[in-house]
C-alpha positions in Angstrom: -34.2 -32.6 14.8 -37.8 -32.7 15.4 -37.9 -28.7 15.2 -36.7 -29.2 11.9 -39.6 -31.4 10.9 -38.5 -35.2 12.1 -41.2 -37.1 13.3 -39.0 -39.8 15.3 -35.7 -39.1 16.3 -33.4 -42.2 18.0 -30.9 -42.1 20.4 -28.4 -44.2 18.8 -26.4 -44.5 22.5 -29.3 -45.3 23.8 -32.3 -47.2 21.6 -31.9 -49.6 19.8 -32.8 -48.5 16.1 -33.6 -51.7 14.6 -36.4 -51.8 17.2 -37.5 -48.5 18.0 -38.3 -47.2 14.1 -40.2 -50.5 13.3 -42.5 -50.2 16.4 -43.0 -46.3 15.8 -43.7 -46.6 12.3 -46.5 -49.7 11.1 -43.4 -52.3 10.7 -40.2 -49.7 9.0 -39.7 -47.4 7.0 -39.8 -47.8 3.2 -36.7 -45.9 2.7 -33.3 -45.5 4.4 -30.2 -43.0 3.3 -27.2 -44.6 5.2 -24.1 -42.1 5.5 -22.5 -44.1 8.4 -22.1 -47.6 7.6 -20.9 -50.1 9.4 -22.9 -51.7 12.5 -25.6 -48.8 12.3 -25.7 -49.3 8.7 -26.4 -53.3 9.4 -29.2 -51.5 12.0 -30.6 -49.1 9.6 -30.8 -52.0 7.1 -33.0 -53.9 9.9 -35.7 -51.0 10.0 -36.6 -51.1 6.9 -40.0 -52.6 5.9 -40.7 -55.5 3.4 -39.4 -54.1 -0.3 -37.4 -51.3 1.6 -34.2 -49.1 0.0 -31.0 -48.4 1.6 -29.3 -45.8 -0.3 -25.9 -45.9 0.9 -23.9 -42.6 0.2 -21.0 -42.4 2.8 -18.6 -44.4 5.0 -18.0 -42.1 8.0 -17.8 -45.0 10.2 -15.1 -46.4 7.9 -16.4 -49.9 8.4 -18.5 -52.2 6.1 -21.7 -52.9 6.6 -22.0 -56.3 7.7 -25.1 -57.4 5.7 -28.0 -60.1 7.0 -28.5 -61.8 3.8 -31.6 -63.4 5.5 -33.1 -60.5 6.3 -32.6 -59.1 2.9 -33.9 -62.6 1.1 -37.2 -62.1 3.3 -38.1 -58.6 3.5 -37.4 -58.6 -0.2 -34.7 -55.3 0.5 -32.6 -53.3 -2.2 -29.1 -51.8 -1.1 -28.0 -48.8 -4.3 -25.0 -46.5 -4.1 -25.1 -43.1 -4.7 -22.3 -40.7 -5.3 -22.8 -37.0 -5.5 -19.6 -36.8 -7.6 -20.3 -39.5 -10.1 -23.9 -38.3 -10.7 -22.3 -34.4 -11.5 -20.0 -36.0 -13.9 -22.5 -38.0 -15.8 -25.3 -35.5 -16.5 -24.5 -32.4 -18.8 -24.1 -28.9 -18.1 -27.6 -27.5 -18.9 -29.0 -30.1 -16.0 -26.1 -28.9 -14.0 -27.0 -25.7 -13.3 -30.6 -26.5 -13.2 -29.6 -29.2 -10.2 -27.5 -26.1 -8.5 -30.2 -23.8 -8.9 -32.9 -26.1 -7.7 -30.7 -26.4 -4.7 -29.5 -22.9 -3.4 -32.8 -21.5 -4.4 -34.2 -24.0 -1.4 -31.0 -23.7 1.0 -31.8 -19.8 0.4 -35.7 -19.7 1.3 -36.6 -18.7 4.3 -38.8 -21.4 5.0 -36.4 -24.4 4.4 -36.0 -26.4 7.6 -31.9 -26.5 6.6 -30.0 -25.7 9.5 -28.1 -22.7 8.3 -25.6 -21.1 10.6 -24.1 -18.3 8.7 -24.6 -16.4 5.3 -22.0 -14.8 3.6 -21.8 -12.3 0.5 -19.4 -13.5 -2.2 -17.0 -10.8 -1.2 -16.6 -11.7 2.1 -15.8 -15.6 1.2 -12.8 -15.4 3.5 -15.2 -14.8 6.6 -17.2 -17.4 5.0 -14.0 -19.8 5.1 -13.6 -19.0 9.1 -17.0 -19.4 10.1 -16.9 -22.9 8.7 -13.7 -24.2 10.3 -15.0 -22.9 13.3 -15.1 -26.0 16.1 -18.2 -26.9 17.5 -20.1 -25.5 14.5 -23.9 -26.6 14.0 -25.4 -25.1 10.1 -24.4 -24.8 7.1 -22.2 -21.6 5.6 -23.5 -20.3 2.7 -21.9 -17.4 0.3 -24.5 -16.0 -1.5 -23.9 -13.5 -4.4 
């Protein structure tokens, strides 16, 4: 992680995050995305400083996050969903594509810090498909055309 820019990266099995990003970074961070949920979800929440975000866009956990409404009434904290899905469907075509293109023009510079395992030409897509059930994968698979 941190040779793909992080500047603190926490053990989860090990650290205790609600404790280690607060003392690492002046008091929490003013900003977490929460894919998990659940109990780290409830510890993310808890490294977040005064007027802090939690944008919550997954569930792999498949638990709630059991919220300290205390903790939220004090530190003054915001919790907003975000669904890739819903946002697609809501904005119009034109905006679309510009979203897209924004996003595989990045994914496809050299310089992105995206972990990219394998890229594909739009012919070979069924290559492409193998490489990305392959177990123990790290990277994304892109198909370029």
């Amino acid at each position: 992680m941190k040779k793909l820019g992080a500047d603190l990266v926490v053990n989860t099995e090990k650290e205790k995050l609600q404790h280690v990003v607060p003392e690492n970074t002046e008091g929490g961070v003013h900003v977490v995305f929460d894919a998990v949920g659940g109990l780290l979800g409830a510890k993310a929440l808890a490294s977040l400083r005064k007027n802090g975000l939690m944008m919550v866009f997954g569930s792999l956990s498949l638990e709630n996050i059991p919220l300290n409404s205390g903790l939220m009434i004090f530190k003054t904290l915001r919790i907003e969903g975000f669904w890739l899905t819903s946002l697609m469907s809501e904005i119009g075509p034109q905006e679309r594509n510009s979203a897209f293109q924004q996003v595989f023009e990045f994914l496809m510079n050299h310089s992105s810090q995206v972990d990219v395992a394998e890229k594909y030409p739009l012919e070979e897509f069924e290559k492409a498909i193998k490489a990305y059930e392959k177990a123990g994968r790290n990277g994304k698979i892109l198909l370029i055309s």
